[in-house]
CHARMM internal coordinates of N, CA and C (Angstrom, degrees):
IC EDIT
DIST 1 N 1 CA 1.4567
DIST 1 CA 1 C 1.5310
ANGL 1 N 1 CA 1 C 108.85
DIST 1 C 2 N 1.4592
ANGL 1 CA 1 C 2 N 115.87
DIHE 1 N 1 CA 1 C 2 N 134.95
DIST 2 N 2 CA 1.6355
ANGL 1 C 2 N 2 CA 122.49
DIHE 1 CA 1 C 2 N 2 CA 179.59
DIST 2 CA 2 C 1.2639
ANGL 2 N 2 CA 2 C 91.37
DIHE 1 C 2 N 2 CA 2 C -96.08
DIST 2 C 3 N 1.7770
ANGL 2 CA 2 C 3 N 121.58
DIHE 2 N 2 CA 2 C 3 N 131.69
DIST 3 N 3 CA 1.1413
ANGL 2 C 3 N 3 CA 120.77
DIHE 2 CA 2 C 3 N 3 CA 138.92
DIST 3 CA 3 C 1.5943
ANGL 3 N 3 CA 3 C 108.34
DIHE 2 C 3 N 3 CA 3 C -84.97
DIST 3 C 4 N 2.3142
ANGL 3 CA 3 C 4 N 89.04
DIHE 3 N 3 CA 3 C 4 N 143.47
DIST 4 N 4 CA 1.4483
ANGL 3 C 4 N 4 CA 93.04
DIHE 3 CA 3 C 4 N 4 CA 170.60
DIST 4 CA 4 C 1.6153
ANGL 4 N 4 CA 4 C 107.29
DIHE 3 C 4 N 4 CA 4 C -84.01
DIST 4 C 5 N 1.1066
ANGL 4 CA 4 C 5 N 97.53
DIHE 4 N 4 CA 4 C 5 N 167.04
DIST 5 N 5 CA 2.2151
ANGL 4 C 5 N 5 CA 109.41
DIHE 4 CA 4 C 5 N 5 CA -160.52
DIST 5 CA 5 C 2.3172
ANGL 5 N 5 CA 5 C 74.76
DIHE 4 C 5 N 5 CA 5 C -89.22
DIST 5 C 6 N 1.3397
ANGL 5 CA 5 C 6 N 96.97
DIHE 5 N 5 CA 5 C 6 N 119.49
DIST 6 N 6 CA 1.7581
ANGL 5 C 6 N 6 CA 114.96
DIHE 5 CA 5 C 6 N 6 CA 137.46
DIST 6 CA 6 C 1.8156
ANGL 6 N 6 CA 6 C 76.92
DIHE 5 C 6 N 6 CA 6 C 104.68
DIST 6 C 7 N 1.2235
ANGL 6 CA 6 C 7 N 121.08
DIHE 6 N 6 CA 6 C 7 N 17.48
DIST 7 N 7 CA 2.1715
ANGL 6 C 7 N 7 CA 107.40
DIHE 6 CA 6 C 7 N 7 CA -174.17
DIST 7 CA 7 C 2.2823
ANGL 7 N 7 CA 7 C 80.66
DIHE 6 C 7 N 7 CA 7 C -103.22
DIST 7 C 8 N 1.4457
ANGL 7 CA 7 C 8 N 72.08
DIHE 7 N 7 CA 7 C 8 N 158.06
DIST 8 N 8 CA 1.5615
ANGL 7 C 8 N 8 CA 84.00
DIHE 7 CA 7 C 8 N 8 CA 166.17
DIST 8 CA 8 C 1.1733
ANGL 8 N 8 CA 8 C 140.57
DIHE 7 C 8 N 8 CA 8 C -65.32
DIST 8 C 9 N 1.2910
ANGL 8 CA 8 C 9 N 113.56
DIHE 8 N 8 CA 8 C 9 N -0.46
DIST 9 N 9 CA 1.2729
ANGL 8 C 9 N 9 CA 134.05
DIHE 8 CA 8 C 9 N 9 CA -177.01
DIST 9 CA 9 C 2.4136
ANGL 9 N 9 CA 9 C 100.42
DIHE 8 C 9 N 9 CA 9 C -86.83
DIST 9 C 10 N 1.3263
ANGL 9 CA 9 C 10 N 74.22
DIHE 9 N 9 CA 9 C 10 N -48.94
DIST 10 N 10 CA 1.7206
ANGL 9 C 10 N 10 CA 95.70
DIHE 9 CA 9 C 10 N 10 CA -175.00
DIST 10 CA 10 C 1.6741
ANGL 10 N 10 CA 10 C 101.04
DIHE 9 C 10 N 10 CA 10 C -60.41
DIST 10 C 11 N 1.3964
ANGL 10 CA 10 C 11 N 113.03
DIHE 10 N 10 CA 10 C 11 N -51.25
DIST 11 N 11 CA 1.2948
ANGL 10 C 11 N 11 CA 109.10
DIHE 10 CA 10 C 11 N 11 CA 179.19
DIST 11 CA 11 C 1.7869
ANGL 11 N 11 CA 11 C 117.63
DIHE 10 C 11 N 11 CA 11 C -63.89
DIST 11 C 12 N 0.8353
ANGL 11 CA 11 C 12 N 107.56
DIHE 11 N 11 CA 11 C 12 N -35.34
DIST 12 N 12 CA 1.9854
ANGL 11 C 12 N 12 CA 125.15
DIHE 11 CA 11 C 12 N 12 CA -175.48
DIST 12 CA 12 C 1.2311
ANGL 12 N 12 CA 12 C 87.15
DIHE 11 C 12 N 12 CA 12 C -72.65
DIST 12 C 13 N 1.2068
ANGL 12 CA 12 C 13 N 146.38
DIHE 12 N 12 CA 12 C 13 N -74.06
DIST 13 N 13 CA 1.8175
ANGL 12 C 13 N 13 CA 137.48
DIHE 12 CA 12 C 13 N 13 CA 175.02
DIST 13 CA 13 C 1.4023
ANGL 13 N 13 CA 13 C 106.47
DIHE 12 C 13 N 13 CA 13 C -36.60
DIST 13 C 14 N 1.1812
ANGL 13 CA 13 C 14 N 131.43
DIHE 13 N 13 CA 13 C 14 N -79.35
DIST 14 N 14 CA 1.5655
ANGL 13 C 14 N 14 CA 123.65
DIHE 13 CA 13 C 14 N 14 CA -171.07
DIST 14 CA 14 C 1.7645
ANGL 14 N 14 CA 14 C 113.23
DIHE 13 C 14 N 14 CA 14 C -53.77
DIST 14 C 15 N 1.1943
ANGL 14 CA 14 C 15 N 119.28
DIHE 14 N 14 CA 14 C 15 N -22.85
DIST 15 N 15 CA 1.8681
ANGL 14 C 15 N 15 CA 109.00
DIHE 14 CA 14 C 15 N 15 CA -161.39
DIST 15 CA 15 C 1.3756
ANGL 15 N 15 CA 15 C 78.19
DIHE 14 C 15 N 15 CA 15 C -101.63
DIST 15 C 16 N 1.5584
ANGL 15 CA 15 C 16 N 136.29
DIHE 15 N 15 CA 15 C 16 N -36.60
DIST 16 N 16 CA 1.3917
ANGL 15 C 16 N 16 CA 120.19
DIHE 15 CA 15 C 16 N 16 CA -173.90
DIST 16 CA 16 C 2.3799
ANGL 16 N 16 CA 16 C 108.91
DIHE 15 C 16 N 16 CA 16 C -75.53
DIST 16 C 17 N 1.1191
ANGL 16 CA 16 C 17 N 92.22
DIHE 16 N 16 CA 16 C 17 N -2.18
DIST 17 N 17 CA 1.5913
ANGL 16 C 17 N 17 CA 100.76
DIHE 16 CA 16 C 17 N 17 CA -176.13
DIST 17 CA 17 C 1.9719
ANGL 17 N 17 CA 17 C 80.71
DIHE 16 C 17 N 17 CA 17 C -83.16
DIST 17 C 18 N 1.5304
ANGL 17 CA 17 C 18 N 105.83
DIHE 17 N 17 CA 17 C 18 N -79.36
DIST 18 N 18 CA 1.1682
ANGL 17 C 18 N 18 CA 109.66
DIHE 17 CA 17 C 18 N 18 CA -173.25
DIST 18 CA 18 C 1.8066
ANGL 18 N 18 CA 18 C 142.67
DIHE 17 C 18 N 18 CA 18 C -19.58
DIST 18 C 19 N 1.9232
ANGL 18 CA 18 C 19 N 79.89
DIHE 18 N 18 CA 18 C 19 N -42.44
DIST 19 N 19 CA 1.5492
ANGL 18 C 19 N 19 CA 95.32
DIHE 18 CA 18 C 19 N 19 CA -175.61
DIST 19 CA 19 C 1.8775
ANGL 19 N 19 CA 19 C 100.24
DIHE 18 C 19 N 19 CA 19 C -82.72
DIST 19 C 20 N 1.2774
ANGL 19 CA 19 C 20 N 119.45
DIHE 19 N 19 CA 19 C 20 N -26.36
DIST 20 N 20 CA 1.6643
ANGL 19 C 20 N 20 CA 115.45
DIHE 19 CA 19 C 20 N 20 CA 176.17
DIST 20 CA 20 C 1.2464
ANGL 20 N 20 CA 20 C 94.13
DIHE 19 C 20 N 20 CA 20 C -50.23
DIST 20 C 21 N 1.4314
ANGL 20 CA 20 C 21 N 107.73
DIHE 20 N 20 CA 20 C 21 N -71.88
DIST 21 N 21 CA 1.5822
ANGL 20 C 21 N 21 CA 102.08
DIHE 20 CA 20 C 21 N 21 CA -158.52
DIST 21 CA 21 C 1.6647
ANGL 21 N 21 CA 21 C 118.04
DIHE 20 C 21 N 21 CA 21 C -69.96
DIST 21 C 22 N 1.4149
ANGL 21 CA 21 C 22 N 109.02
DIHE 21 N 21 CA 21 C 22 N 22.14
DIST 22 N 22 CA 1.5268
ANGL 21 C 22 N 22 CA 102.91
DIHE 21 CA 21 C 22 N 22 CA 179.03
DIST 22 CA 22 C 1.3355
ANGL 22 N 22 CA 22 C 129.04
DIHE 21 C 22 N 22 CA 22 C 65.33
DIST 22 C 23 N 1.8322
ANGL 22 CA 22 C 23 N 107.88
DIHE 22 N 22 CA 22 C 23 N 25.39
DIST 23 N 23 CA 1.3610
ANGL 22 C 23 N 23 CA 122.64
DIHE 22 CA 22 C 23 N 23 CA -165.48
DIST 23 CA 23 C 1.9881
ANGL 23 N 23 CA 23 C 90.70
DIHE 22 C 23 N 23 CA 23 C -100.27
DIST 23 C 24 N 1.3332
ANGL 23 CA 23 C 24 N 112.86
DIHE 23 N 23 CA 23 C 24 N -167.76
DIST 24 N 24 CA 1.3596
ANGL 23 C 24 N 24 CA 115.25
DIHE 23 CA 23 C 24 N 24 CA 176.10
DIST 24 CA 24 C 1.6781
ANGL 24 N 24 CA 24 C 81.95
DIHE 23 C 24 N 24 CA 24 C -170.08
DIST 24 C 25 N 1.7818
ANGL 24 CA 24 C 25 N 90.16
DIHE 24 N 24 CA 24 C 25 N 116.80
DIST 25 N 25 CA 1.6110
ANGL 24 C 25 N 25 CA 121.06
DIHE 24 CA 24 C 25 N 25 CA 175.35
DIST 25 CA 25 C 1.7657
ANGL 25 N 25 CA 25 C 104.68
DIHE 24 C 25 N 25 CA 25 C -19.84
DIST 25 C 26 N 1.4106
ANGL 25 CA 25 C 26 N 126.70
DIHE 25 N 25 CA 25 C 26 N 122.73
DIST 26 N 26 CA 1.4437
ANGL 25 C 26 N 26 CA 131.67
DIHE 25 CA 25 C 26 N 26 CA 159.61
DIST 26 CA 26 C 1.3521
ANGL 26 N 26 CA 26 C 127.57
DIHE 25 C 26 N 26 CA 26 C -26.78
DIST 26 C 27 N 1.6825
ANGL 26 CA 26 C 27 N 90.04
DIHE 26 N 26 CA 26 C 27 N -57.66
DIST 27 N 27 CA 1.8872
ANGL 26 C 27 N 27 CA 101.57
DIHE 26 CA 26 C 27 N 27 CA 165.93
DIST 27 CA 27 C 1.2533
ANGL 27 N 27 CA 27 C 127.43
DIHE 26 C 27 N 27 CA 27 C -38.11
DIST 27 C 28 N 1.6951
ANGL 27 CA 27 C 28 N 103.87
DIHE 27 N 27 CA 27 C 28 N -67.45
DIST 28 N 28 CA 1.4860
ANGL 27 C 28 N 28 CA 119.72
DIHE 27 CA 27 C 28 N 28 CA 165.79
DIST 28 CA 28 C 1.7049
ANGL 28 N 28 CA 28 C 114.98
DIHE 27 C 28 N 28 CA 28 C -19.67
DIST 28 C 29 N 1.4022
ANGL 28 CA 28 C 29 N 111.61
DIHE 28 N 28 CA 28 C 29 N -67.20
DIST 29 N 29 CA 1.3881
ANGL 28 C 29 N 29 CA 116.81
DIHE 28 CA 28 C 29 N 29 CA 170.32
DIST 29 CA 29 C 1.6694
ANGL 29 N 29 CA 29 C 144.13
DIHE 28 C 29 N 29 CA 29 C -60.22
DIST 29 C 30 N 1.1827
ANGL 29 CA 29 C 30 N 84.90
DIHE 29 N 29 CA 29 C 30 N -8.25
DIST 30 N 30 CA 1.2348
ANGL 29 C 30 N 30 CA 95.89
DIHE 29 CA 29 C 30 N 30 CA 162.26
DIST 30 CA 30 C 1.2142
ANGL 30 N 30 CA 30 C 129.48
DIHE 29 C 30 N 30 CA 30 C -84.67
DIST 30 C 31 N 1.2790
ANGL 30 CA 30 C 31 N 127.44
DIHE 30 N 30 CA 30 C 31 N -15.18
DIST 31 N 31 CA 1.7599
ANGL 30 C 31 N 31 CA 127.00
DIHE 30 CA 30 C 31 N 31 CA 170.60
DIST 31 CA 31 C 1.2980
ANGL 31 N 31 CA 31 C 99.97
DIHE 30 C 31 N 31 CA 31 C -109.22
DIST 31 C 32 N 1.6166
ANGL 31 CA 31 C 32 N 114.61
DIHE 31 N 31 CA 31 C 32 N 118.73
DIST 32 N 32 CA 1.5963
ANGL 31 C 32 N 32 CA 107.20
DIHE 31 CA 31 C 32 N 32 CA 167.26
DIST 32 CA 32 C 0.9101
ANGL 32 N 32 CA 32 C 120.83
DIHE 31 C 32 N 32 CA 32 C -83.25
DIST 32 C 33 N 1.2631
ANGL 32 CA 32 C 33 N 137.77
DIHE 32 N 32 CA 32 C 33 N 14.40
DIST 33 N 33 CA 1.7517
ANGL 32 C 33 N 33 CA 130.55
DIHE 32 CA 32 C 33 N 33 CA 172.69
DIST 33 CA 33 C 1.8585
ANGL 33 N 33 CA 33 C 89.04
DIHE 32 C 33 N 33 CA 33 C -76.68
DIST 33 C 34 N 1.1179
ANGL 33 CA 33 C 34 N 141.77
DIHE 33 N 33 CA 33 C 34 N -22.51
DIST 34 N 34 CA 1.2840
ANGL 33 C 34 N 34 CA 147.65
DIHE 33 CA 33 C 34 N 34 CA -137.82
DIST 34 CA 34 C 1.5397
ANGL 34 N 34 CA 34 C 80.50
DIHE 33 C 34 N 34 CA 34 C -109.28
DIST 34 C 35 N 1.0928
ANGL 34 CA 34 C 35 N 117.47
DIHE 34 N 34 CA 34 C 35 N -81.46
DIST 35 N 35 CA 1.7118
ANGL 34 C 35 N 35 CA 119.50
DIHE 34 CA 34 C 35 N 35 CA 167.23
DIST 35 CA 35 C 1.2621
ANGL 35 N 35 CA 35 C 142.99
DIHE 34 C 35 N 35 CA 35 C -22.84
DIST 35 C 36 N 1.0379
ANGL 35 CA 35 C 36 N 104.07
DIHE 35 N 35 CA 35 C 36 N -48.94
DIST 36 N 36 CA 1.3732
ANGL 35 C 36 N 36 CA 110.93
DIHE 35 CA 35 C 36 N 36 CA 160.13
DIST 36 CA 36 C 1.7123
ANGL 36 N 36 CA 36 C 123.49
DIHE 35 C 36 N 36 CA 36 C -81.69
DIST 36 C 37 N 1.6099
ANGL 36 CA 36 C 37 N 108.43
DIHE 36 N 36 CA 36 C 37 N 13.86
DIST 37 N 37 CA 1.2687
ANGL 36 C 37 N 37 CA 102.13
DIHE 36 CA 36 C 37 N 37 CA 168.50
DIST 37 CA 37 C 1.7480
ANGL 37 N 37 CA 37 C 129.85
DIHE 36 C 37 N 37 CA 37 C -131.66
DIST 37 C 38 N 2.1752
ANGL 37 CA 37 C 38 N 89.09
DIHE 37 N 37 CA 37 C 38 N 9.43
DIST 38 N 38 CA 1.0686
ANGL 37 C 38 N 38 CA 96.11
DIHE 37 CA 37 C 38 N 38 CA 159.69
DIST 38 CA 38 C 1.3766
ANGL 38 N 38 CA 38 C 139.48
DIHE 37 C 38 N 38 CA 38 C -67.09
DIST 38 C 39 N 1.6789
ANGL 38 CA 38 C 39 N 115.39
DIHE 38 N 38 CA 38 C 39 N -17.31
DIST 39 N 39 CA 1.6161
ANGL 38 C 39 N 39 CA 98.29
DIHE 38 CA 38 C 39 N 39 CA 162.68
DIST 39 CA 39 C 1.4435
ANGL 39 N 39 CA 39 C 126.03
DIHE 38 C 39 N 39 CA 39 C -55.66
DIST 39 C 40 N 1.5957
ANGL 39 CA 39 C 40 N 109.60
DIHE 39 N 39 CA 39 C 40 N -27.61
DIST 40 N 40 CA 1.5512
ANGL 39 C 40 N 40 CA 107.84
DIHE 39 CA 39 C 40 N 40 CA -177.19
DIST 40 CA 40 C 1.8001
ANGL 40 N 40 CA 40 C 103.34
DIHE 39 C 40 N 40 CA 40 C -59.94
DIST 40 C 41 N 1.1464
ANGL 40 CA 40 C 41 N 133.99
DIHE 40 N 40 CA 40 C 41 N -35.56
DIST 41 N 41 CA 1.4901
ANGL 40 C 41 N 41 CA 137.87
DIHE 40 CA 40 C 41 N 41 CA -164.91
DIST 41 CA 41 C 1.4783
ANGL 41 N 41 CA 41 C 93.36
DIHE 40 C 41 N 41 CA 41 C -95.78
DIST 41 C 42 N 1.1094
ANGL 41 CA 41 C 42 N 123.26
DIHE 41 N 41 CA 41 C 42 N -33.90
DIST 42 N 42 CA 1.8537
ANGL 41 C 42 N 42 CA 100.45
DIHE 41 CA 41 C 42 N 42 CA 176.06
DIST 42 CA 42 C 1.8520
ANGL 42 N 42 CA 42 C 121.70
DIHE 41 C 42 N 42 CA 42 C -75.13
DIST 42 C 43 N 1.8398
ANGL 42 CA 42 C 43 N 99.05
DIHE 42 N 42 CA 42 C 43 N -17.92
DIST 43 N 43 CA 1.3974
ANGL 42 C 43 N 43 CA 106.11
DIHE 42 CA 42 C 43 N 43 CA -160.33
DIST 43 CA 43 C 2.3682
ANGL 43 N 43 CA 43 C 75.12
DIHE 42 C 43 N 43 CA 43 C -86.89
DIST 43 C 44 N 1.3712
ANGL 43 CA 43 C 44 N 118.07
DIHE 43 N 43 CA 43 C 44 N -37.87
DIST 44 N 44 CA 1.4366
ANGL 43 C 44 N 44 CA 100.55
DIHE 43 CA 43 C 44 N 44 CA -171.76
DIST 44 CA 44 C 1.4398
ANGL 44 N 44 CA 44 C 114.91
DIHE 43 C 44 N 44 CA 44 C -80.50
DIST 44 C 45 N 1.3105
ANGL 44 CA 44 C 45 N 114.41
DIHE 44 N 44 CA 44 C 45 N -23.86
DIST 45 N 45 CA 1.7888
ANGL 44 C 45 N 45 CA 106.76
DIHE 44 CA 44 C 45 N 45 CA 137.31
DIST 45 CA 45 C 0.7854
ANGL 45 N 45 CA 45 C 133.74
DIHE 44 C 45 N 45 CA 45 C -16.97
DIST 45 C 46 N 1.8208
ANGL 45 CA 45 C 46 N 122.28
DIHE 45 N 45 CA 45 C 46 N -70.32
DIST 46 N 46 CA 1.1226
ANGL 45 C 46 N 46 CA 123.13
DIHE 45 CA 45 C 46 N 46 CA -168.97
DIST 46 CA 46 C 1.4213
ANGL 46 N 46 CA 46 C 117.32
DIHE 45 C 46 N 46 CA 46 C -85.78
DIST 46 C 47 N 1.6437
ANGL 46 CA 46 C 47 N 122.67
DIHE 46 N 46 CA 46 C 47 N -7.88
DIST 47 N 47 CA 1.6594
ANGL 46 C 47 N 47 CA 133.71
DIHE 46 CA 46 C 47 N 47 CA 152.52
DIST 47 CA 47 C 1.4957
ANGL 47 N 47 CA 47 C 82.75
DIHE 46 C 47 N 47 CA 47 C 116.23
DIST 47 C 48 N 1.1030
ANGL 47 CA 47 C 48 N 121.43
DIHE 47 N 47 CA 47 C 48 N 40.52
DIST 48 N 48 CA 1.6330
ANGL 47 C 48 N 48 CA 97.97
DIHE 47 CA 47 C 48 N 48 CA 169.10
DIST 48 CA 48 C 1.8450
ANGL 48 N 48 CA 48 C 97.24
DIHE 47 C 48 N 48 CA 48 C -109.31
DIST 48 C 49 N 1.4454
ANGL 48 CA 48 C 49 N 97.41
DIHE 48 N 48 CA 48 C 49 N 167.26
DIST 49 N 49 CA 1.7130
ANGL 48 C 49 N 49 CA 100.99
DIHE 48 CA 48 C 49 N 49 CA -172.79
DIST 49 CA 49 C 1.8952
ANGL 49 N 49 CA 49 C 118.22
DIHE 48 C 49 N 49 CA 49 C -71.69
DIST 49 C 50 N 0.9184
ANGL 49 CA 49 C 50 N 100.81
DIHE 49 N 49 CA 49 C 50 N 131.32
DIST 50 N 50 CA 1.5577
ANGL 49 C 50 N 50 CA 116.66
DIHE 49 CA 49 C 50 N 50 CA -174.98
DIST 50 CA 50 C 1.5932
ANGL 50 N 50 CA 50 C 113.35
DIHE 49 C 50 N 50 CA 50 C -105.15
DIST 50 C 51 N 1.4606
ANGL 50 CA 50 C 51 N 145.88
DIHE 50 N 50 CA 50 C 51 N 112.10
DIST 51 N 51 CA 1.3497
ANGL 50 C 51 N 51 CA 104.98
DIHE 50 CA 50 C 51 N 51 CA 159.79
DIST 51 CA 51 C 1.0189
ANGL 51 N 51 CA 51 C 146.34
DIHE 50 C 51 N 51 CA 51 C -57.68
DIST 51 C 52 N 1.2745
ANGL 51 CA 51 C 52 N 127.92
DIHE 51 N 51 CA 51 C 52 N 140.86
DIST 52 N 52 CA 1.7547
ANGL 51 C 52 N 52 CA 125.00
DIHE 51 CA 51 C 52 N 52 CA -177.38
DIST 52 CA 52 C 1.5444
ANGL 52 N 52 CA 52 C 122.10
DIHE 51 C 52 N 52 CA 52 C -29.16
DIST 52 C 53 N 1.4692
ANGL 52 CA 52 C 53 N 96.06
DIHE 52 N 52 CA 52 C 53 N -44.58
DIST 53 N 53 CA 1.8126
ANGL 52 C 53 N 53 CA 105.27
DIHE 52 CA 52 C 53 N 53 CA -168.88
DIST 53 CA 53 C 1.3578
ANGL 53 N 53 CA 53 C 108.38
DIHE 52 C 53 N 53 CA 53 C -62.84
DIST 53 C 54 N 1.8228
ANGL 53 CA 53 C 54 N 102.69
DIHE 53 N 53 CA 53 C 54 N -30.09
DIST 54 N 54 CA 2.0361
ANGL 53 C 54 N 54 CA 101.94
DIHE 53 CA 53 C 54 N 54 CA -170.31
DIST 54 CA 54 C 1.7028
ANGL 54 N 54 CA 54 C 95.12
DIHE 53 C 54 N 54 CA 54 C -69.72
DIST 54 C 55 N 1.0562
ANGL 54 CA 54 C 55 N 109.70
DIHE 54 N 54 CA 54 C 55 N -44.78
DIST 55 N 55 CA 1.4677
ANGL 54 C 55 N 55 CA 112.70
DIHE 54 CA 54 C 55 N 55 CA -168.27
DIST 55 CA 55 C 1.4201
ANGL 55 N 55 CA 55 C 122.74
DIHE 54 C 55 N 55 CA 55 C -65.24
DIST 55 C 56 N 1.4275
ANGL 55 CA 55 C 56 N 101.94
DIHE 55 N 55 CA 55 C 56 N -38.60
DIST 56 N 56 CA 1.6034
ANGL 55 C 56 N 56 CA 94.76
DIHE 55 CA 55 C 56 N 56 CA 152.19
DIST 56 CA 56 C 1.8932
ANGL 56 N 56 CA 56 C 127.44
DIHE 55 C 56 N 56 CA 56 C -59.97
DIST 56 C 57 N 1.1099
ANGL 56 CA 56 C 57 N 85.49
DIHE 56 N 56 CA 56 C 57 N -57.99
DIST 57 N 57 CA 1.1983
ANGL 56 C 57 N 57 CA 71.50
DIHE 56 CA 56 C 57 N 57 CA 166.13
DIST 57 CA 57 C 1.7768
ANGL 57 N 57 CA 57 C 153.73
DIHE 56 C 57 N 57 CA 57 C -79.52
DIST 57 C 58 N 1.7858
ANGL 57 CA 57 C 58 N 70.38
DIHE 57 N 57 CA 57 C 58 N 14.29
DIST 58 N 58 CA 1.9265
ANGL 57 C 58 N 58 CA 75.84
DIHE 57 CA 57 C 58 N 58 CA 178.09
DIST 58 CA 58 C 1.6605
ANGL 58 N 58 CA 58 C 99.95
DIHE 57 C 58 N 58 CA 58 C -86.14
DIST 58 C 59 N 1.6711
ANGL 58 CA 58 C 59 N 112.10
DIHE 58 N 58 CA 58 C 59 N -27.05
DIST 59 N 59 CA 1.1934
ANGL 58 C 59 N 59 CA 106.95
DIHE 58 CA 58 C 59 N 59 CA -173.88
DIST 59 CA 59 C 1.9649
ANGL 59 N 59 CA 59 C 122.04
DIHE 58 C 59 N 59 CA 59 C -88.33
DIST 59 C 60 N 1.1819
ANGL 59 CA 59 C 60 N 91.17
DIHE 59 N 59 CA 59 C 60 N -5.01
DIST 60 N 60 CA 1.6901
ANGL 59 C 60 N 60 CA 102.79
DIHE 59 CA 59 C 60 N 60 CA 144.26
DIST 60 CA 60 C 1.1751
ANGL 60 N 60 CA 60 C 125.60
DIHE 59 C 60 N 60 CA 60 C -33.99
DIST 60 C 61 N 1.5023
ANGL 60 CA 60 C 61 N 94.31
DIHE 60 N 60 CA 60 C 61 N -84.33
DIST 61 N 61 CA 1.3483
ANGL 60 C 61 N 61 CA 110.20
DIHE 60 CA 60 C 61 N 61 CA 159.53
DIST 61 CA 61 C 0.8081
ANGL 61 N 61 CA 61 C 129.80
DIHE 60 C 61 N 61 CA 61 C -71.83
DIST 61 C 62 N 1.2708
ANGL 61 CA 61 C 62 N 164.66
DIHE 61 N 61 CA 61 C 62 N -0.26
DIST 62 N 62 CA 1.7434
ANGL 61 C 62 N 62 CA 130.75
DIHE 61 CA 61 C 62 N 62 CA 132.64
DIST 62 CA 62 C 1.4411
ANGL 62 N 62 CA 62 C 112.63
DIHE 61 C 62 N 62 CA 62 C -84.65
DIST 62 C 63 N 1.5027
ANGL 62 CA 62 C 63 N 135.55
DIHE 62 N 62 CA 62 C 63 N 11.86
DIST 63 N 63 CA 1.4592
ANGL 62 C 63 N 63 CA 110.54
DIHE 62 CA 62 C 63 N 63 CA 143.33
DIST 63 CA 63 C 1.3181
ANGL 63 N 63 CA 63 C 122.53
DIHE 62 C 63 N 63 CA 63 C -80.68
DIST 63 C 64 N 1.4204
ANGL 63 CA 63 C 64 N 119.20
DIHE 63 N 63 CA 63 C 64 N 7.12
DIST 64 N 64 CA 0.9586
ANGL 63 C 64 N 64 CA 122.92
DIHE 63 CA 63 C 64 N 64 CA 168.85
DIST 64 CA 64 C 1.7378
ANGL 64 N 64 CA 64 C 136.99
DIHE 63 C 64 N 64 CA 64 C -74.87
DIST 64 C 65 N 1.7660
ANGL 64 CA 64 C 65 N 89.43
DIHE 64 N 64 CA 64 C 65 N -40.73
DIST 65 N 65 CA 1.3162
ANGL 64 C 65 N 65 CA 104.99
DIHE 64 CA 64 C 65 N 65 CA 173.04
DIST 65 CA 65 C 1.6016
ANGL 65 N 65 CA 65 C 127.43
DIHE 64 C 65 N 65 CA 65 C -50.10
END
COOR INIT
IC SEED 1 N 1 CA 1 C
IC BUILD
């Protein structure tokens, strides 16, 4: 199977490569409003309580990215 370069398929291969090796997508890092709100998504990872509002708005921001 060819992935096409920038289709969703292409992106889901590279962030799922990334996340094995314990990397976090390049892009991602490049906007720090995005950065500074990954502890909220690592602490609801790990199942601890988040408020709703952070979490919305973390996912603001990264459909944004």
């Amino acid at each position: 199977m060819k992935l096409e370069k920038a289709s969703d398929e292409w992106y889901t291969f590279f962030d799922l490569a990334a996340a094995q090796t314990g990397r976090i997508p390049p892009e991602i890092l490049e906007d720090e409003s995005v950065v500074e709100k990954l502890p909220i998504l690592f602490r609801t990872l790990r199942g601890q309580k988040v408020p709703e509002e952070q979490l919305d708005e973390l996912v603001r921001k990264l459909r944004s990215v």
